[in-house]
C-alpha positions in Angstrom: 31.2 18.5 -67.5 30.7 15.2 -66.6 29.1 14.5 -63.5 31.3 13.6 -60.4 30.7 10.1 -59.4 29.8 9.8 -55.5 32.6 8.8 -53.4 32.1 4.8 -52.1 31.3 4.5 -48.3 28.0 5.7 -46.5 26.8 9.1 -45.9 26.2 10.3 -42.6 23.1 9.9 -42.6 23.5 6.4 -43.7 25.3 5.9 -40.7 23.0 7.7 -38.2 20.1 5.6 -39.4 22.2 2.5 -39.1 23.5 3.1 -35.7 19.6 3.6 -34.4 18.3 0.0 -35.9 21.5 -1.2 -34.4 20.9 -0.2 -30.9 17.3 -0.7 -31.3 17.7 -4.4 -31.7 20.1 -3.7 -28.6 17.8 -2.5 -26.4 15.3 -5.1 -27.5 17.6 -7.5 -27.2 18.1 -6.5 -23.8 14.8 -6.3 -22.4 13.9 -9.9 -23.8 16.9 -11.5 -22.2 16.9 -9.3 -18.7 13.0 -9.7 -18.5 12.8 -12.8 -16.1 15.2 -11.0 -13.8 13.1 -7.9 -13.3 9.6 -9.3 -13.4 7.7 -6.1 -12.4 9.0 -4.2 -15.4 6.6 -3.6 -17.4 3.8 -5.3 -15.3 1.3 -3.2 -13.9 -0.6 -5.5 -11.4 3.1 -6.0 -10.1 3.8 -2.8 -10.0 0.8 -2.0 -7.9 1.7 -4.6 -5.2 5.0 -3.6 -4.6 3.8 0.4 -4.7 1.0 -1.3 -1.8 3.9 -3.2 -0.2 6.0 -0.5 0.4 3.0 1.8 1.7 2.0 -0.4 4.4 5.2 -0.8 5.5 5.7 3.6 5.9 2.3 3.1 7.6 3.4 0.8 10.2 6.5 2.7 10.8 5.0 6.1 11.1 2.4 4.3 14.1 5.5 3.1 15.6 7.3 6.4 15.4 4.0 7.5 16.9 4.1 5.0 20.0 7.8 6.1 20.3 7.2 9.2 21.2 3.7 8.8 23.4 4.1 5.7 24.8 0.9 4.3 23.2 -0.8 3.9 19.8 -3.2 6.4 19.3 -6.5 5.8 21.0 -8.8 6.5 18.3 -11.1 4.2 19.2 -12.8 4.0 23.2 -14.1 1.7 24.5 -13.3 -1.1 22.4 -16.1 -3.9 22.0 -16.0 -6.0 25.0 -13.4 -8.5 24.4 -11.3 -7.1 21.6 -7.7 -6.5 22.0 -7.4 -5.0 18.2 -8.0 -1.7 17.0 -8.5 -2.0 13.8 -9.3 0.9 10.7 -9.6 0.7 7.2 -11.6 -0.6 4.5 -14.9 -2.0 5.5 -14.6 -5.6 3.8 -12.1 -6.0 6.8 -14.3 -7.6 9.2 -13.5 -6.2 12.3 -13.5 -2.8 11.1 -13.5 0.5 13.5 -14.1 2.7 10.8 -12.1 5.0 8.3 -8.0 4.4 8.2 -8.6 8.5 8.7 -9.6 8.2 12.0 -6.0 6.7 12.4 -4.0 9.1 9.5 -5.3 12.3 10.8 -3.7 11.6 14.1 -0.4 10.8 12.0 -0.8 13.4 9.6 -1.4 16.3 12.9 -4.7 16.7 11.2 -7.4 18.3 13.8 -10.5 16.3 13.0 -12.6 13.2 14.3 -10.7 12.0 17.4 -7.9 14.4 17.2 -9.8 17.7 17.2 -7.8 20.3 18.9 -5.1 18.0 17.9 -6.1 15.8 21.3 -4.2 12.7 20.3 -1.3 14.5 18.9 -0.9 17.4 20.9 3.1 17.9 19.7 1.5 18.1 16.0 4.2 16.1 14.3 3.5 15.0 11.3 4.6 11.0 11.4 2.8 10.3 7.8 3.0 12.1 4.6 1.9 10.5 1.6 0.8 11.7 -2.2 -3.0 13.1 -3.0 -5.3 10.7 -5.2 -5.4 12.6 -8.1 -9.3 11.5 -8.5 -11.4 12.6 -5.8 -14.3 10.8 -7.2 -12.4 7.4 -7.7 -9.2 7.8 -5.2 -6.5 5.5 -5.5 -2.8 5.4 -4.6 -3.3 8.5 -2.2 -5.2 10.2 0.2 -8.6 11.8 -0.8 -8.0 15.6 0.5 -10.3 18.8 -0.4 -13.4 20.2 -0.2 -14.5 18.2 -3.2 -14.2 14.8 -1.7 -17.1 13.5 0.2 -17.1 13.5 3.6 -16.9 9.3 4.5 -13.9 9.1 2.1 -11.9 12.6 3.2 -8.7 12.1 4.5 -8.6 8.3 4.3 -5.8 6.2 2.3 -6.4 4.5 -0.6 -4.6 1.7 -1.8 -3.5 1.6 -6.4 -7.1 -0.2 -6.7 -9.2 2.1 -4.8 -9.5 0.4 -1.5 -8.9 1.7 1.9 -5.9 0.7 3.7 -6.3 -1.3 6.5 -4.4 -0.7 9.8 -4.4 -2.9 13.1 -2.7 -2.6 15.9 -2.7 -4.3 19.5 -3.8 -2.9 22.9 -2.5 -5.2 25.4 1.0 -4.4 25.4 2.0 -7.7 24.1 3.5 -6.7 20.7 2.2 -9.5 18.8 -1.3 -9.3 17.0 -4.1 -11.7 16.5 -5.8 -11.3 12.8 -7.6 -15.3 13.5 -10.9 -12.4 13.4 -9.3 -11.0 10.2 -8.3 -14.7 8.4 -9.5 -17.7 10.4 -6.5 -19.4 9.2 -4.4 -17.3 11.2 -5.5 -18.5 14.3 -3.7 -19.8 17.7 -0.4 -19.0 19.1 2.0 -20.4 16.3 0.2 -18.0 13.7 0.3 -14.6 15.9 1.8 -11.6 13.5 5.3 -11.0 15.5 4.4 -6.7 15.3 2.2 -4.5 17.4 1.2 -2.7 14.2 -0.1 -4.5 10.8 -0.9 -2.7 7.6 -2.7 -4.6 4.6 -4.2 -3.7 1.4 -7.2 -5.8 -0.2 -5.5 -6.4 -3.4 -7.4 -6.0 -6.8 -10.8 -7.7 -5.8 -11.1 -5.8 -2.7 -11.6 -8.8 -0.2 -10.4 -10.3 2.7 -8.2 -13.3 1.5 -9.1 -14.7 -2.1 -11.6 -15.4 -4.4 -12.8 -18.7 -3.5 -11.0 -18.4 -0.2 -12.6 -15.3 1.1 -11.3 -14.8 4.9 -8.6 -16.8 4.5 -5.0 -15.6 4.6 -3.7 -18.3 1.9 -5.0 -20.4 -0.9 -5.8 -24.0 0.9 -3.4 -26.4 -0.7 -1.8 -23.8 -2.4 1.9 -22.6 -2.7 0.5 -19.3 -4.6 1.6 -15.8 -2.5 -1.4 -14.4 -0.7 -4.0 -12.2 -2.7 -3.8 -9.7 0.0 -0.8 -7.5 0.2 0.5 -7.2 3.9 3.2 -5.6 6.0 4.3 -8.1 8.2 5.7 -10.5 4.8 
């Protein structure tokens, strides 16, 4: 019996196999052409600043929510050094530091520690600030450094995706605009105020104030490149 020739066309598995390189060129097709629209695809360091754009935004709001509901921002800090109208927490490359962004968090968080033992500062215990847990309690980064393992300076504070504290300002004088000219001295005078009672920044990758080569400086002198540092108010 002679054998029975095979029947012209593909088999189906012909067909499966050529349907997936066909809508694998697709897709890469896709991605090459849609690329420049969607520039943090793909991008970590992008990806990082918007995460740390969008967290000091939820921090400002939840010290708003705070002052909402008290009347004031949370005195963490008293008295303030003569002169100073700024209470300011967070990393300590921020030059007018108060100390930990925890001292600031707990409060928000209904924590009972530091200045809000007994819950002193947030005696109606709501909790204005949640946020995810570092996963690394030796290195901590996008999250809060909780647990018995973490040590003591770093517990509870908020760390931004490159392992730098948060840093958190806010005004006492009831104007509800903020001077950072102590912060970056090319904020200063009237026209360069930060139109908020509450400011939220993270250090960026190289973990200073301003730039590399422009260190304390909110922009780049002569340049038309977005600040290093990655801020609430912008």
């Amino acid at each position: 019996m002679q054998r029975r020739e095979r029947e012209s066309g593909l088999s189906r598995k012909e067909v499966i196999v050529w349907l997936c390189i066909l809508f694998g060129i697709l897709f890469v097709s896709a991605v090459v052409i849609l690329s420049p629209f969607f520039p943090s695809v793909g991008t970590p360091v992008a990806a990082r600043r918007s995460l740390a754009g969008t967290e000091t935004r939820n921090i400002v709001s939840a010290v708003k929510s705070y002052e909402s509901d008290y009347g004031h921002f949370p005195e963490i800090v008293k008295p303030l050094p003569k002169g100073r109208k700024t209470i300011c927490v967070g990393d300590p490359a921020c030059k007018i530091s108060d100390g930990p962004n925890s001292l600031l968090l707990d409060v928000l968080r209904a924590i009972p520690r530091g200045p809000n033992a007994n819950h002193a500062l947030n005696p109606k215990q709501v909790v204005y600030y949640e946020g995810p847990i570092a996963k690394d309690v030796r290195n901590p980064r996008s999250g809060f450094a909780d647990g018995p393992a973490v040590p003591a300076a770093d517990r509870g504070c908020l760390f931004d995706p490159w392992g730098h504290q948060y840093c958190i300002l806010f005004t006492t004088d009831g104007s509800g605009k903020l001077d950072l000219s102590a912060v970056y001295s090319d904020l200063a005078g009237p026209a360069n105020l930060v139109p908020s009672p509450v400011a939220a920044f993270s250090l960026g990758k190289d973990g200073i104030s301003g730039g590399k080569g422009y260190e304390g400086k909110f922009r780049k002198p002569g340049s038309s490149e977005p600040p290093d540092d990655i801020v609430s108010w912008q």
